[in-house]
GUMARVEX-317182 format. One record per atom (N, C-alpha, C): x, y, z; residue in three letters. Coordinates in steps of 0.05 Angstrom, whole numbers, plus 5000, padded with zeros to 4 digits. Layout:
<sites>
XYZALA...
</sites>
This chain:
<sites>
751592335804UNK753192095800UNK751891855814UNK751191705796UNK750491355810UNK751891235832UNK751991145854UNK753591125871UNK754390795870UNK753590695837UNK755390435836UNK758290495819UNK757790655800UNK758890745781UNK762990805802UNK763590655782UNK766190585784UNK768390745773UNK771190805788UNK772691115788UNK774590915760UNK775691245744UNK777091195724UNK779591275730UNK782391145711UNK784391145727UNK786291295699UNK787591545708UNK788591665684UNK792391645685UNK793291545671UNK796191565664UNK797491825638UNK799091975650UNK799392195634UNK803092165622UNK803892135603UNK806692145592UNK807392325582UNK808492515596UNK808692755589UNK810692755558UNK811492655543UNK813492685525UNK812692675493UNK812892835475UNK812692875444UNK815392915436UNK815092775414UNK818092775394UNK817893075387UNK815793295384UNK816293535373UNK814093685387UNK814293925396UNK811294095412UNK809494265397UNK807794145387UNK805594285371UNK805594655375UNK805494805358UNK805195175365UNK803595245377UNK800295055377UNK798395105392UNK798595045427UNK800494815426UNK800294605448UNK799994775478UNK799094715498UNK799994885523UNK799494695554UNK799594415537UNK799894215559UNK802194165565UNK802294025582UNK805393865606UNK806393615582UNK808093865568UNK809793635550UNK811993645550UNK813893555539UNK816893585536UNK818593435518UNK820693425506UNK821793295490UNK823193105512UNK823892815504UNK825492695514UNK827092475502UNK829392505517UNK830992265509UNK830792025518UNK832091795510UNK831491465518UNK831591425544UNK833991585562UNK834391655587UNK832691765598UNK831091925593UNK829192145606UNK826591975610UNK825691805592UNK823291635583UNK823791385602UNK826091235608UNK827391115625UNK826591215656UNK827291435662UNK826991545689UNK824891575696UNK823391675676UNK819991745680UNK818491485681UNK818791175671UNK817791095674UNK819090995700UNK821190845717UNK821490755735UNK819791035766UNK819991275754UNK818991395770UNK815391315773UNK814491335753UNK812091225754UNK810490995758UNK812290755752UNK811990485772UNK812590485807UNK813390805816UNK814190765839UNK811390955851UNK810291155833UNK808591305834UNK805491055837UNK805390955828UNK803690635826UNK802990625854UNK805990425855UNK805290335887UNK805090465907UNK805490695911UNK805490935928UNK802190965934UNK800991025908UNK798091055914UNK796590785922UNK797590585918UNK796790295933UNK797190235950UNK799890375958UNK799190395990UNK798690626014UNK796390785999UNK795691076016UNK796891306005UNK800991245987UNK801991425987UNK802591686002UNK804591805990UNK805492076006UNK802692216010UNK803692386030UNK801492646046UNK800092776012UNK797192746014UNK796192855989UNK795292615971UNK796492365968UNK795392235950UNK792892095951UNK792691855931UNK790791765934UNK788891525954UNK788591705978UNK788291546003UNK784891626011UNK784791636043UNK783391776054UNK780391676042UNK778491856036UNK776291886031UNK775591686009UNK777691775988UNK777391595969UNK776991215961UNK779691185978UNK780090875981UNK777890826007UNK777290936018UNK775090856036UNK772090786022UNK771590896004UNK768690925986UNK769990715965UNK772190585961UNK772490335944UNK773490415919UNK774090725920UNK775190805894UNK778090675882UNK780090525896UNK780590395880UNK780790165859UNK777790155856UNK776889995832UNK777190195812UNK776590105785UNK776590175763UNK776190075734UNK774390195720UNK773390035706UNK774390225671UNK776390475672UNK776790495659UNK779490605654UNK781990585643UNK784690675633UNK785490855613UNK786391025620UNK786491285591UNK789091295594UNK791691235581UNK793891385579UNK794691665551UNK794291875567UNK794691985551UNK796592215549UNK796992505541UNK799992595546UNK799492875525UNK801593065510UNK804092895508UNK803192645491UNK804692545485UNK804292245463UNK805991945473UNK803491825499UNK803591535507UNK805591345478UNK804691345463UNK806391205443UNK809391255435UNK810491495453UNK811991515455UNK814591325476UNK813391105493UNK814391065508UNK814990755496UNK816390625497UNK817890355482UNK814790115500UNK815189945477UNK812489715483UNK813689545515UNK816489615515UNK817389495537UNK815889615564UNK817089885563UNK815590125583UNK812090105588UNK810190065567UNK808290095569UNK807189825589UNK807489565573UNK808389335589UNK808889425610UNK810589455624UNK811889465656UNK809789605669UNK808289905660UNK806790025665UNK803789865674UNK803189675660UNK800489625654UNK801089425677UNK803189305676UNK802789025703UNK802789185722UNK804489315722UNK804289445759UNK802389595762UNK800189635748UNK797289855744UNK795989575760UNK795589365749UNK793789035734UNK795188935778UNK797388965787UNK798188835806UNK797088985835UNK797889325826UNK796389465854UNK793389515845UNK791789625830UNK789489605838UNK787189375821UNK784589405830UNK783289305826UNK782289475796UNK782589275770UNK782189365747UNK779189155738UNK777089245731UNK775489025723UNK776288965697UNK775788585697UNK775488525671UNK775188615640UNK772488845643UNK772588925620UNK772889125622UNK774889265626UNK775489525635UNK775889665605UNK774589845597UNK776690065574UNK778290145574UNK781590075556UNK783090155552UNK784090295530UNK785990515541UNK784590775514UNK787390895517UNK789490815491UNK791290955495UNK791991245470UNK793091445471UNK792791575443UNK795691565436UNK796191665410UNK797991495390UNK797391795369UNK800091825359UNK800192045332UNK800891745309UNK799691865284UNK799891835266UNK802491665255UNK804491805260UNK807091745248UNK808191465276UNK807191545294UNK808791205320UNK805690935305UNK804191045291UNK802590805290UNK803090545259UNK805190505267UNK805890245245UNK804489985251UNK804189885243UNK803389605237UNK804189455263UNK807189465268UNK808589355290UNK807789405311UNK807489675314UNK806589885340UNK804189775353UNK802289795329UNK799489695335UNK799489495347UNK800389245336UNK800288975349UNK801189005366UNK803189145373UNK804989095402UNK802189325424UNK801489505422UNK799489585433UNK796989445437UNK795989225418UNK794089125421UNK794588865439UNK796988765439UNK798488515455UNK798088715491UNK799288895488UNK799989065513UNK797688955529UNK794689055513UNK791989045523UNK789989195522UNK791289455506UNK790089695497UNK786889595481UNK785289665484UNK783689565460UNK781489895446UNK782090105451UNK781190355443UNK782990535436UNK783790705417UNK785690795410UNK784691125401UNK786091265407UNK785191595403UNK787891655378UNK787191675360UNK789791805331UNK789092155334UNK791292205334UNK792292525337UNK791892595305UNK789692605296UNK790092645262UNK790292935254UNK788593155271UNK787993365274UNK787393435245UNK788893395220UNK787893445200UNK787993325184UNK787793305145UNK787493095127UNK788793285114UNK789093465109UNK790993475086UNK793893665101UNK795893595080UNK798993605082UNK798794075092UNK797594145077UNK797994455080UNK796294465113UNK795694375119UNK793494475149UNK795994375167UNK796794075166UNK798393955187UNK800094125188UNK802394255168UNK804694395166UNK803594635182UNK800594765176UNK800095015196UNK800694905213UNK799594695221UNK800294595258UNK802194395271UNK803694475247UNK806494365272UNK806994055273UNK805193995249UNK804793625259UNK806993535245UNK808393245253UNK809993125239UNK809393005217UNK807392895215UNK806092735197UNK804192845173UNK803692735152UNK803192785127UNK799392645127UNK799192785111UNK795992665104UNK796192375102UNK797492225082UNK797492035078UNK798591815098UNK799691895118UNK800191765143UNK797391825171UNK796192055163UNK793992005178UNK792191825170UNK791091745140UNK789891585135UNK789791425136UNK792391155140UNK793790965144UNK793890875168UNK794091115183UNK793791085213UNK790890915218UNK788491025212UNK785991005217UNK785790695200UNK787190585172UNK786890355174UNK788890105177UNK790390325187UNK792589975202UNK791589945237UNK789990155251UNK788390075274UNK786389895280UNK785289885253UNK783089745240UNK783689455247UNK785789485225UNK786589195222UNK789089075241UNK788589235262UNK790589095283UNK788388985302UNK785989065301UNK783888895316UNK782089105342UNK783889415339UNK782189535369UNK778989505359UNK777889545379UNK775289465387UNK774489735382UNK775790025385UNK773690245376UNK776490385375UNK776290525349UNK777790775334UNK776891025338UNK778491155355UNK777191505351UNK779391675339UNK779091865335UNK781092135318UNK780292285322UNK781892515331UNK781792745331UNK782292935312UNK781193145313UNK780893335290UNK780493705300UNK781393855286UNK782594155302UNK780694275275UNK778694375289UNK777894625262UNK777694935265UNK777195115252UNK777195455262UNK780395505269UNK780995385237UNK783195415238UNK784395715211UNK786095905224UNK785796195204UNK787496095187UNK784796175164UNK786496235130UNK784095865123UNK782895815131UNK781995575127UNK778895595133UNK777295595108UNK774895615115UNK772495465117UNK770295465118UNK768595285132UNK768395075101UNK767695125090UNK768094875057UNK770394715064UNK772994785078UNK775194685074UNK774294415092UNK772894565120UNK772394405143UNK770794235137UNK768694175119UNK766294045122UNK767693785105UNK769093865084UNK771093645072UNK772493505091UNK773893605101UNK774993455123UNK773393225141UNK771493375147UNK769993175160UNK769292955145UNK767493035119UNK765892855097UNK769292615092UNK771592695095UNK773392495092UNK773692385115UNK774592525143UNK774492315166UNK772092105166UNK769992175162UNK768192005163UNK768891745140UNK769891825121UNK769491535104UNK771291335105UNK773291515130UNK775891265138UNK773791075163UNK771591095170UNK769690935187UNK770890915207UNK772091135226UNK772691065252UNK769691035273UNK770790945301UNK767790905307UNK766991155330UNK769691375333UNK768091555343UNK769891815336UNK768992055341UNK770892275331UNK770192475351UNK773092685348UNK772592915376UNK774093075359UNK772893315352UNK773093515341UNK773393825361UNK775793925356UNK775994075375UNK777294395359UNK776194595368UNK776394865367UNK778594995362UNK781195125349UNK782895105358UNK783395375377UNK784895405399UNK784595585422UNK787895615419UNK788695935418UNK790996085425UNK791596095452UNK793496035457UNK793296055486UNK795796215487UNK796696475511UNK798496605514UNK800996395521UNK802896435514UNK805596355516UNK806296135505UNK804296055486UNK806395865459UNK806396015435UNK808295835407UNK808595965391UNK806496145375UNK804296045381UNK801596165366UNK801296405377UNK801296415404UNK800396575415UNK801696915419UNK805096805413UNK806396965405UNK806297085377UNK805596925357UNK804897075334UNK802697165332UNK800597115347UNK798197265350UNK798797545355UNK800597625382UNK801297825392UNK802497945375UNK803897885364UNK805497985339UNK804098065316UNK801898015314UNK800298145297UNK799897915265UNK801997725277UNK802397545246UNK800497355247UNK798297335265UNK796997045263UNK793797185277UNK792497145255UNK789597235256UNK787797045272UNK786997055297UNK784696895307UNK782096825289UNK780996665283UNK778596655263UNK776196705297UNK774896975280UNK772897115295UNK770096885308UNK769396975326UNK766996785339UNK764796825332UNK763496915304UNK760996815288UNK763096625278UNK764896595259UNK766096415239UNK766096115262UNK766796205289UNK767195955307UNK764595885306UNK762196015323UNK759995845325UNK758495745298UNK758795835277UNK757795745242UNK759595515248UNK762495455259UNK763795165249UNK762895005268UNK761895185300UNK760994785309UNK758594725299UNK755694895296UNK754394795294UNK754294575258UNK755994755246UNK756094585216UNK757094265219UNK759094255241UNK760394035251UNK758293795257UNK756793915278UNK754793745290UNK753293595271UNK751593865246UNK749893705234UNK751793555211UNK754393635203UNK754293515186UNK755093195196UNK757193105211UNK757292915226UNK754792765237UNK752692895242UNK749792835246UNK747992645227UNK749492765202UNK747492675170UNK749492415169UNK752192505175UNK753592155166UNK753892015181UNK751992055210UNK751891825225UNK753391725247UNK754992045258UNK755392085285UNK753592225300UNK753592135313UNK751992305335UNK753292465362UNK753292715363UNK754292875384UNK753292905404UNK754392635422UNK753292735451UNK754892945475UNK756393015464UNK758093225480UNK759393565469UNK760693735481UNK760193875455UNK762493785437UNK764393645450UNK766993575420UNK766893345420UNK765393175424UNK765192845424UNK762992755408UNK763792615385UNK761492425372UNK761792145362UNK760192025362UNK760791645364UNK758091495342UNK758591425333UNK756591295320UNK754291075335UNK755890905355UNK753490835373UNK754890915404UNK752190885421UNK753290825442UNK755190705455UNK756290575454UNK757790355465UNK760390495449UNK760490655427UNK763290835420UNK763490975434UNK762191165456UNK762291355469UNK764191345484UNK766691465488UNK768191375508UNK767691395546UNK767891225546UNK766991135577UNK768191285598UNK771291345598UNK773791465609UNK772691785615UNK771891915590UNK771092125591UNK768892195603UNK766592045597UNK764292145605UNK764592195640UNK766892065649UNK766791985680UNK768392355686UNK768992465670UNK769192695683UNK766792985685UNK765192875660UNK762993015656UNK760692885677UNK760992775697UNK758692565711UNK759692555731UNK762292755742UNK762992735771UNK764292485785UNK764592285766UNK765192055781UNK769192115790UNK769791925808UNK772491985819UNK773791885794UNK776391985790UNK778991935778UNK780892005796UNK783091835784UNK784891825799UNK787991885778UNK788892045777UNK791392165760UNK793992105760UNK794991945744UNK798291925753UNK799491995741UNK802992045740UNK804492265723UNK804392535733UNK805692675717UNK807192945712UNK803693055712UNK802093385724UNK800593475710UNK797193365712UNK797993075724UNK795592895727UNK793593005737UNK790193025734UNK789393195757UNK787492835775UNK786392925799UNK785592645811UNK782292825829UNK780392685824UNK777792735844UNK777292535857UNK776492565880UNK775492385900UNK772792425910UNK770392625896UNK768892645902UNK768192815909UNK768892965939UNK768993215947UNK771793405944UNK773893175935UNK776393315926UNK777693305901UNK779893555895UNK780493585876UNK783793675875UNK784693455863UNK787493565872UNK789493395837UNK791493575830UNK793293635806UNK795893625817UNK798093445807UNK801093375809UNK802093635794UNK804693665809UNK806693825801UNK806693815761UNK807094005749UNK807293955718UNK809993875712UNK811794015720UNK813793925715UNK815193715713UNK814793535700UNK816593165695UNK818393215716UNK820793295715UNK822793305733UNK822493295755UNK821093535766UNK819893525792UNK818193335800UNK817493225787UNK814893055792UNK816792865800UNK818792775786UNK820892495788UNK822092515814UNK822692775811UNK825092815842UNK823092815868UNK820492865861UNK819492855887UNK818592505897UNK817392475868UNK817492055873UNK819691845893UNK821692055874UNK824391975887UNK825092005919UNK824592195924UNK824992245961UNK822592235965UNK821192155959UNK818391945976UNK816392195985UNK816692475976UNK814992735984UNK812992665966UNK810592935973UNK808092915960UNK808393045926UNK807492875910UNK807492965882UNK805493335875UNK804093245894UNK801093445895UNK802593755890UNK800793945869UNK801494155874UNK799794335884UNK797594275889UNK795394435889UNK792894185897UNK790894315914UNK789094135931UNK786494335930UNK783994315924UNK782094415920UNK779294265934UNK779394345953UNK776694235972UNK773594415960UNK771394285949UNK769794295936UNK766694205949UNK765494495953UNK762794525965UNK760494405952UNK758294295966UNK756194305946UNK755694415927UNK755794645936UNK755294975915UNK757594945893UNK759094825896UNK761394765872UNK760894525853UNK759394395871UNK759294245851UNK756694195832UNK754594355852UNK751894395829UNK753994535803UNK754394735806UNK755094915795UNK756794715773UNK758594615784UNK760894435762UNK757894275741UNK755994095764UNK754993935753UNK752794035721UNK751494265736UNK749894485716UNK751694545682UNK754794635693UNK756194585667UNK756294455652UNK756994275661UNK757793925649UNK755393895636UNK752993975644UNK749793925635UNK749394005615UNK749594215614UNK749594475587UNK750894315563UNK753894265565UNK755194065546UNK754593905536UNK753093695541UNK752493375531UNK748893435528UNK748993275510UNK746593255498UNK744593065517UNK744793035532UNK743492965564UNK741993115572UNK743293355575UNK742193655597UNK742693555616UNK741393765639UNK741593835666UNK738493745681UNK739593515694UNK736393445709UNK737393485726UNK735593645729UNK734593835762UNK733293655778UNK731393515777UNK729693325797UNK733293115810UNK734493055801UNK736292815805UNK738892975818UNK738893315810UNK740893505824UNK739593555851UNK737493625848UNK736093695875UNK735893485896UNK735993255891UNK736292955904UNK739392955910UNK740293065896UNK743393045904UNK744893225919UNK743593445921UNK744693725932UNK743293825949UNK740193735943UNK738093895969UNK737494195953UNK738594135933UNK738794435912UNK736794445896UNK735094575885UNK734294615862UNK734394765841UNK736194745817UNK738594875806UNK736795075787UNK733795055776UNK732595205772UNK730995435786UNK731595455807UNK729595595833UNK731995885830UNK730396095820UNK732796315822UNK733896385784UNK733696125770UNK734096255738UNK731496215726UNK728996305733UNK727196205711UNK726896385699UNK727696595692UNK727296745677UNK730196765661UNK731896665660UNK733496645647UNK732796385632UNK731696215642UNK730995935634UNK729195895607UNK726996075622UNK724496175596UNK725696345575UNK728696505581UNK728896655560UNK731296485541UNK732296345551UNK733996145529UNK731995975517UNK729895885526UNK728495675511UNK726495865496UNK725196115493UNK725496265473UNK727396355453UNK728896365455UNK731396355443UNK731896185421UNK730995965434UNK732295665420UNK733595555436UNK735095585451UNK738495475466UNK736795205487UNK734095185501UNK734794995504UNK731494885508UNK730994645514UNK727994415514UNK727994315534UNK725494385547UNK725094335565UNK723094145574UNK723793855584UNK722093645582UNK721893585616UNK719993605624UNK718593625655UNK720693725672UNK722393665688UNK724793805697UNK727193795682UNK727493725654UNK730093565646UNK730393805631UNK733094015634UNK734394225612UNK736194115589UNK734894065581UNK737093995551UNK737394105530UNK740494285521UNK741294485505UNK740694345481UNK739694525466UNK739494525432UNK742794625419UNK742594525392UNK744894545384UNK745994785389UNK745195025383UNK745495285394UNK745595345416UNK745095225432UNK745195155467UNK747695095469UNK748694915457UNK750794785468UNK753994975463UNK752795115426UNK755695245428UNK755495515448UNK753895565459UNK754195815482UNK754395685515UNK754395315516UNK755995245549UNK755695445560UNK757495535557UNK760095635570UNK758395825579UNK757596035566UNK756596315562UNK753996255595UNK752696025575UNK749495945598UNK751095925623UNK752095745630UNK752995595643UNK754695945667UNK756096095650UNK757096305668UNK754996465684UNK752296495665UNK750596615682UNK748596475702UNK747896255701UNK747396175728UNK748196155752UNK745396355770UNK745896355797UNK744596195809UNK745496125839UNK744895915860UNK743696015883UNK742495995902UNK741596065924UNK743495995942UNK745096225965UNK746596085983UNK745895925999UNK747995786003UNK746295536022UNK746895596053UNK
</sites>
């Protein structure tokens, strides 16, 4: 991490009008009252961390190294557009009053399909929002209904051009593939159509069962078939190139942008170690050598705002050795790689000393290229991360 490079500041709304089957984030349904409470709790959550806040927050190490600047804004959830233009407003001044926000800061709020009207937009683009993430996950009417979405094809499309023409400065969408009963022809269409709605960046994501939602229960149940992991790695790498040929480019493994400057900024700051700082229900916050995640629970999270206790549910103090290790991941992922000369400067580590023979045997392989110290995964590299990334060892320190 650059040690000019400036911390990002994350707002989380925990609330959806309906909970996706896949979903297994900090969401909840709510009423006008509930959305009400949550936000006055969270303008109080604001100033709390502006001024040191309760035992746990964002103080200490952090605000000492100047982390409360910020140069980028993500509200996301759960579905941010769920909250009235009034709420969002109230939100953004008291963000704009306690910390230090730069001028051209990225602001990046995400938005489903069906809250994105014409009205919506402008009133989001007035707010100050100027990047927008659309929950499209799919294009046609039979995939959405698999997943739970409210919205219709023809309202995802609409979405992507009434954003347009409300003026944000960069459009991204999301999109869910390796999805069962739906096969790779089905997917590559999909894409060949996201692409011709010309958003300016796209994140394409896997879809993952997770125990204890509705999927996951019909998995167990025998009624809902996982699509097997050749069918998975044939769909990212088809993803990559085909998005590749029309002129995204994948610099991450679920992130692609047509130029640089689409790349979202917000994100990359978690893949690059830089500090964030989390607010809301579920939020997680780094400070560099720390790592610490709020209560999930909305409620709890409110009631603890409320009697002035620590939101924090969990606090994770983080070793060198944790963070090569984090950093080496993160490496594997993005079409960057893993420079070792600039880890070893940073850790006293040298993250290849101990895998070279695992090193020489992925880049036989194919999985990854090796340019004087710089590891950088090949497309096949990238869909096994995870895999690389588990087998590297470190020398204790």
């Amino acid at each position: 991490m650059a040690e000019t490079e400036v911390a990002g500041l994350y707002v989380h709304s925990p609330f959806c009008s309906a909970i996706c089957p896949y979903c297994d984030f900090a969401v909840a349904r709510g009423r006008a009252a509930d959305r009400a409470r949550f936000t006055e709790a969270l303008l109080q959550e604001i100033e709390l961390c502006g001024s040191g806040g309760p035992e746990g927050g964002w103080a200490g190490e952090a605000a000492s190294r100047g982390a409360r600047r910020f140069d980028t804004v993500y509200f996301g959830g759960g579905t941010p557009s769920a909250l009235s233009l009034e709420q969002l407003g109230a939100i953004r001044r008291q963000l704009a009053a306690t910390f230090e926000i730069d001028p051209a800061a990225e602001w990046t709020i995400e938005a489903n399909p069906e809250d994105a009207s014409p009205e919506s937009l402008a009133g989001w683009r007035e707010v100050g929002f100027d990047r927008i993430s659309l929950g499209l996950q799919a294009l046609d009417d039979r995939a959405l209904r698999f997943l739970g979405r409210r919205h219709g094809a023809a309202d995802a499309r609409a979405s992507v051009e009434r954003a347009r023409e409300a003026g944000f400065l960069s459009v991204s969408v999301d999109l869910i593939y390796s999805l069962p009963g739906f096969d790779g022809e089905w997917w590559l269409r999909t894409l060949d159509e996201a692409a011709s709605l010309g958003p300016d960046h796209l994140s394409c994501y896997e879809l993952t069962i997770h125990d204890g939602t509705p999927f996951g229960r019909r998995r167990d149940a025998g009624r809902l078939r996982e699509t097997g992991e050749d069918e998975r790695a044939a769909n990212f790498v088809a993803t990559h190139r085909r998005l590749g040929g029309l002129g995204y480019r994948g610099y991450e493994v679920s992130n692609f942008a047509r130029r640089e400057a689409d790349r979202s900024r917000h994100n990359r700051k978690y893949w690059r170690h830089v500090p964030y700082l989390g607010l809301g229900p579920a939020a997680h916050s780094f400070d560099g050598r720390r790592r610490w995640w709020n209560v999930a629970r909305w409620q709890r999270w409110s009631d603890a705002i409320e009697g002035r206790t620590s939101t924090v549910a969990e606090v994770e103090q983080l070793t060198d050795r944790d963070l090569l290790l984090e950093a080496v991941m993160m490496g594997l992922r993005q079409r960057s790689g893993v420079d070792c000369a600039a880890l070893e400067e940073r850790f006293g580590i040298d993250p290849a000393v101990g895998n070279a023979a695992e090193i020489e045997a992925w880049e036989r392989a194919g999985w990854l290229r090796i340019t004087g110290r710089r590891l950088q995964p090949t497309l096949e590299g990238m869909a096994r991360a995870d895999r690389l990334a588990a087998e590297w060892e470190l020398p204790e320190s």
